[in-house]
Each structure stands twice: as C-alpha cells, then as structure tokens.
C-alpha positions in Angstrom: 0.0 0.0 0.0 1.7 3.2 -0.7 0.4 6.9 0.5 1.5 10.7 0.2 1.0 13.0 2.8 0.0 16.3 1.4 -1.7 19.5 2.2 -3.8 19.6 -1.6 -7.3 18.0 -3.2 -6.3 14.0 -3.9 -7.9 10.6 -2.9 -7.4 7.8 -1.1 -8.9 4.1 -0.7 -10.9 4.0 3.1 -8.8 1.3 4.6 -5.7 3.1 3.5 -7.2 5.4 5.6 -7.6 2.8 8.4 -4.2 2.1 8.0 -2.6 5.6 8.1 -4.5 6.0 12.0 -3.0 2.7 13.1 0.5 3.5 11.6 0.2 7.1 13.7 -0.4 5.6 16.3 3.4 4.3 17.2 4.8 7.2 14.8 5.7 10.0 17.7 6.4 12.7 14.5 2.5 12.2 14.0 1.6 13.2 17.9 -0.7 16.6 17.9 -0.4 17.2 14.0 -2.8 17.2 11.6 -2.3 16.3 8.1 -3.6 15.3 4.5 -3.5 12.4 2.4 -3.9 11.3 -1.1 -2.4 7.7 -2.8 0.6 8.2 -3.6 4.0 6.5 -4.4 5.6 6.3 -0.6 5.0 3.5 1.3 3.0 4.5 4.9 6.0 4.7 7.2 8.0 7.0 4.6 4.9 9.5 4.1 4.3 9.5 8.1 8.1 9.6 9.2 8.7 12.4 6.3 5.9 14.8 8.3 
C-alpha cells in the first residue's frame, strides 16, 4: 500500500485510511499534527516519518 502525505485535493482508498491511524499511532512525529493524504507512491512509514 503506498500513500502521500500532502496539504492539496487528492484521494485515497478507506482502509488506506484505516491504516494511516494505526501507523500514527506508534509514529511520535504524528503526535498533535494534523495532516492530509492522497495515494501516492511512498509506502506508509515514509509519508508518516517524512511529516
């Protein structure tokens, strides 16, 4: 599954969704931040540890 994290209009399948909150959840960079996503070509630990 692969993701972007950006701040522009894009989409994104529900359970990558899903799986971007779990992966926050043990990624401390993520802790009181908001952010966007859209699909993308990075794989969820690179978009989230890039923030």
């Amino acid at each position: 599954m692969k993701v972007f994290v950006v701040g522009s209009n894009g989409q994104i399948a529900r359970e990558d969704v899903a799986h971007v909150i779990l992966a926050s959840l043990s990624e401390k960079n993520t802790y009181k931040r908001s952010f966007d996503l859209i699909a993308g070509e990075d794989t969820i630990s690179e978009a989230l540890s890039g923030l």
